[in-house]
Structures are given as C-alpha cells and as structure tokens.
N, C-alpha and C positions, 0 to 999 in steps of 0.2 A: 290604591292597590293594597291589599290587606298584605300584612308583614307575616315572611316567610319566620316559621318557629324552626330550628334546630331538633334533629329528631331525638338526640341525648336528651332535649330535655322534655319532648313529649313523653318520653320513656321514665322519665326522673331517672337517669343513672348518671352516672359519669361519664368522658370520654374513655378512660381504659376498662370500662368493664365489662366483665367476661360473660360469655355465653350463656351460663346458669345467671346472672345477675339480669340480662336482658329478659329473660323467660321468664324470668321468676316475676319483676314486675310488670311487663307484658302482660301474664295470666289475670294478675290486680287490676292493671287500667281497664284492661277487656270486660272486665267483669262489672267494674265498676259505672263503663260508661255504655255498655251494652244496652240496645233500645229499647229490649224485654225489661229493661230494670229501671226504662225513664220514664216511662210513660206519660208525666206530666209536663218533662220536655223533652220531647224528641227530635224538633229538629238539632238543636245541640247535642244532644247524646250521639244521634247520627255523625256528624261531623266530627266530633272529638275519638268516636270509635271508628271512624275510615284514617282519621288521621294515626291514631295508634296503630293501625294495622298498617299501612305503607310506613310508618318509620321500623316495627319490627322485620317487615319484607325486605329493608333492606339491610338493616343494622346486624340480621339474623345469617345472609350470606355473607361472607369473609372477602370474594370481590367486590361484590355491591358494597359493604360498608368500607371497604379502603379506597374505592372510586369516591363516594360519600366523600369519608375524611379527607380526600387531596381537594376537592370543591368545594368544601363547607363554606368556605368564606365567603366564595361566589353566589352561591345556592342560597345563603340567607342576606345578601345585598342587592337579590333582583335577579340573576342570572347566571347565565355564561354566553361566551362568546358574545358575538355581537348584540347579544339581549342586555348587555349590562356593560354600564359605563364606569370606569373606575372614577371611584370616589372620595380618592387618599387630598387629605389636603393640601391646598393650594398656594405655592409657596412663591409663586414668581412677583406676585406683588410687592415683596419683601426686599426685593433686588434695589431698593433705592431708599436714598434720604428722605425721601418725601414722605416715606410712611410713619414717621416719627417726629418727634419735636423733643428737638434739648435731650441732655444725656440724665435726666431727672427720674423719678421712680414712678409720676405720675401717671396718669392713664395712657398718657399720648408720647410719654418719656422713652426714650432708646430702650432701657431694661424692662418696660413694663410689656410694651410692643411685642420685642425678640423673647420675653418668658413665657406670654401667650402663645406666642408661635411655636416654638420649641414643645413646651406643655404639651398642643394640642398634636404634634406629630408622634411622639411618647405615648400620646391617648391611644392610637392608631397601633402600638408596636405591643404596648407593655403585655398583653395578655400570652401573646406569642412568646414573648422574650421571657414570662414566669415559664410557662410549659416548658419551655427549652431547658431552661437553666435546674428546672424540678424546684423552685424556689417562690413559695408565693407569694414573700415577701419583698421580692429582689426591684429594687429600683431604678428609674435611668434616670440619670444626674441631671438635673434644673439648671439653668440658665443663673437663677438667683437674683441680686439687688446690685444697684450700684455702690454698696456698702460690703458687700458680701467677702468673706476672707479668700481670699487668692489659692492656697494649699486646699484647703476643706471643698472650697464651688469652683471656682474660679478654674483651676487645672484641673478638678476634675471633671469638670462640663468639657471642657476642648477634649480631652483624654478622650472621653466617649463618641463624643461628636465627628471629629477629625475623621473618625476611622468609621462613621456610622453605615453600618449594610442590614440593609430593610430583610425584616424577617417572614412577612409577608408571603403567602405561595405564590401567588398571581398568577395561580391554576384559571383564571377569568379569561386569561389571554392564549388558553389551548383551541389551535386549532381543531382539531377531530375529538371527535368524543371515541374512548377505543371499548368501550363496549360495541361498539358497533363493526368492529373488525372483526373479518370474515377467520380471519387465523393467527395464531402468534407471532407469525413472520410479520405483517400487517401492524398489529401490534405495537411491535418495536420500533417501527417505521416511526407509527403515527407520535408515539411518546417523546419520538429522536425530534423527531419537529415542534411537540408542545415542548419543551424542554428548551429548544431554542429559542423559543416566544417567549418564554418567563423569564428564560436568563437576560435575554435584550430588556424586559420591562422595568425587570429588577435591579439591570446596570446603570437605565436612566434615571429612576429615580435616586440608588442612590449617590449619584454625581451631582443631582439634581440638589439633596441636603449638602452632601459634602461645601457645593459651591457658595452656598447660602450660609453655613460654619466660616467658610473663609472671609466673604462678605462681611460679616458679623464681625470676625475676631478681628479683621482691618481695621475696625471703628469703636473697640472696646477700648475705654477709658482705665479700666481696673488693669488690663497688659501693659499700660503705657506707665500706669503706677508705678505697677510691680516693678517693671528697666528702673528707675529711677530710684527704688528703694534699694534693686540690685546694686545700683551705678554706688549710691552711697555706701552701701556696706561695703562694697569694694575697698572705694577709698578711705573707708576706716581701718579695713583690716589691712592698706598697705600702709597708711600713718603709724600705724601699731607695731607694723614688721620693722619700718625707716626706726621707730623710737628704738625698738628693743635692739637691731643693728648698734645704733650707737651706742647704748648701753651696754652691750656687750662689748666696742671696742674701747669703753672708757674703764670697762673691767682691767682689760686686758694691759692697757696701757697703764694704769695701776699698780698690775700684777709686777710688767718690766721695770716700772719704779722702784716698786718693792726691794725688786731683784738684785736691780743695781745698785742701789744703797747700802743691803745686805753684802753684798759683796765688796763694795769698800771697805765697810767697817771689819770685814775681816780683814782685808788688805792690813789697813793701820792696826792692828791686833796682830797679825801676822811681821809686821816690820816692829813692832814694839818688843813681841820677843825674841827677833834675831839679835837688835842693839842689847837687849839685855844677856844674850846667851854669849856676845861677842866680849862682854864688858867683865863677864865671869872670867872669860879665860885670860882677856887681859892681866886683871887683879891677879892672877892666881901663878903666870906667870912672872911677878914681880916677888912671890915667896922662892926661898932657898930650896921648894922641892921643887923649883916646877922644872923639868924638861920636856924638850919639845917636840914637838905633836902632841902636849897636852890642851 
C-alpha cells in the first residue's frame, strides 16, 4: 500500500501556518509541478500536482483542515474507523518474568528489556508531547541502567511513568464522520459519541502502561537499593542524635558539678569570714573601750 504523506508537508509549511503561508507556497508547488512544465515526466508531475491540489482543498477551508488536524494521525496510518487497526505498541508480553533474564544490562537483562520497551512507547508519544508542551526539546524520562543514579533516572522515570496519560487523539476510533451531518444538532450528537470512543481507548491504554510501570517497579532492584541506603542513613542519623544526646547530658551534668563545687567553696569562704568577723569582736571586746553591742 503506498504510504499516506501528510498534507503539511506536501505543502512544505508547518502545522500552524497561516493562510497567506499556505497560498503563497501552494502558488510555488503548483507551478512547479504543473504538467505544462513537465513534459518530460508527466506522469509524476500529474500526481504530485493532484496531490498539491487536494492537500491545498483542504488545508485552504478552516473545517476541512481542523477535521484534517483531529485525524491526522489516523489518515497517515491507514485509515479511520474500521479501515485501520491501531498500532501503538504492544505491551502485554511484558507482563511476565520470562521476558527477561537476570537483572543485568545485557541484551536479554531486566533493564535492557524494560528500556526498550519503555523507549519505544516514548517513540509513539514524544512528538505529541513536544507540540503540547511548545518545547522541542522536552524529553520523557528513560528507564536507564542498572547502575543509573536513583534522584537524577531512577525517581525520575517512576515520576513520569506512574501518572502516564497517552497523548494520542485516537480520533481512529470515531464512530461517524460529522462532515457528513445533515445539521449542527446532528453534529453535536455525533462528536458526543466519538468523544466517548476516544476517551474509552485512551483510558485502556493508559491503564494498560500504568500497570506495566507497576509490574516493573515491583521487580526493580535500584528501589530495593535505595530502602536499604534509606534504612542505613536512618540509622546513622539516629547513632548521631543517641551520640549528641549523651553529649549533651554529660555537658550538662558537668555544668551541675561545676555548680556545686562552686558553691561549696563559697560556702567555706563564706564560714572563713564569719569566724574571722566573730574573732574581731571577740579581741576588741577584751580592750577597756569596748562596750557592748560592739
């Protein structure tokens, strides 16, 4: 079956470009590949100027190309409706041990396995997920090694994963085509029902990865690390807390030593000079001036 081209790019424009942009290189292709100017091959000039002229026809009216845009996907994979079989990859054979061997990096190893796999559903999303994001650089987080650091891949793979919702339109699984509705009420109807077909497709699939994330993280050897490096730094930082505890109550107990010591020796400092202040008056009553209450 010859592969369906995208009409953006039979036009060479972009997906947002505007009206003058379509026309303006429209006018170019036209001219260019018009049969009066091929004459040495015509039957390709024929076809590539029928082809420029249905993708201007539609790209040119404002329904036709946002009907376009919501099937694009469809339209250059084969079909719609029951003319095309979806073709997102296939993830149920992953659902078991047997598709791997050893938790090793090698071809047939747990991480080598689950990065392909992962990879290639990425492959399927990322185009969607730049356009969204307006970001053409914007990545979905990798699976990675079984070396790979925990913060940097590790949480950030589950992070994405966990919560993964297919960006997909899966405009493929519209019942009605509503160009073909007789009036707006009609219309509405027929959208209210493709609408319901997509959201049902779009909720299986992504339960479909979700469950295969969880599968996965069951059996990751880097989470099971990680507990155990948590488990230890735990029990460092509560050795550290028990130490500095005690440290501070042998401070403290220190401090009351201090305390009390200090305070005897005033004591004996304190009784040293009452005997002395007692011993004055004594002496001083045994002179011929002393009288008493001196």
């Amino acid at each position: 079956m010859t592969a369906v081209k995208c009409y953006y790019e039979v036009l060479d424009v972009s997906r947002d470009a505007s009206d003058d942009e379509l026309k303006k290189n429209y006018r170019k292709l036209a001219l260019r590949w018009h049969p009066d100017k091929n004459l040495d091959n015509p039957e390709e000039a024929k076809a590539q100027f029928q082809l420029i002229q249905q993708a201007f026809e539609v790209l040119n009216d404002p329904q036709e190309r946002a009907w376009y845009d919501q099937h694009r996907e469809a339209i250059l994979k084969g079909g719609l409706g029951g003319d095309y079989e979806d073709d997102s990859f296939d993830v149920f054979p992953y659902f078991t041990s047997s598709c791997y061997k050893g938790f090793g990096d090698d071809d047939k190893g747990f991480y080598a396995v689950y990065r392909e796999v992962f990879n290639k559903i990425a492959a399927e999303e990322i185009d969607i997920y730049r356009e969204e994001e307006s970001d053409s650089e914007f990545e979905i987080p990798g699976f990675g090694t079984s070396t790979s650091d925990y913060e940097e891949v590790v949480h950030a793979f589950y992070g994405f994963w966990q919560s993964f919702s297919t960006k997909k339109s899966y405009a493929w699984m519209d019942e009605y085509d509503t160009r073909q509705a007789e009036n707006r009420r009609v219309v509405r109807a027929m959208e209210k029902e493709n609408k319901k077909a997509r959201d049902k497709a779009r909720k299986a699939r992504n339960e479909q990865i979700r469950a295969l994330v969880a599968f996965v993280r069951k059996r990751d050897k880097r989470l099971e690390l990680h507990k155990q490096k948590l488990a230890e730094k735990a029990k460092e930082n509560a050795l550290k807390v028990e130490q500095n505890r005690k440290k501070q109550l042998a401070e403290r107990k220190k401090l009351l030593e201090d305390a009390n010591n200090s305070a005897h020796l005033n004591m004996d400092n304190m009784e040293g000079v009452l005997k002395a202040t007692n011993f004055h008056r004594f002496y001083m009553c045994l002179t011929p001036f002393c009288t008493p209450g001196n």
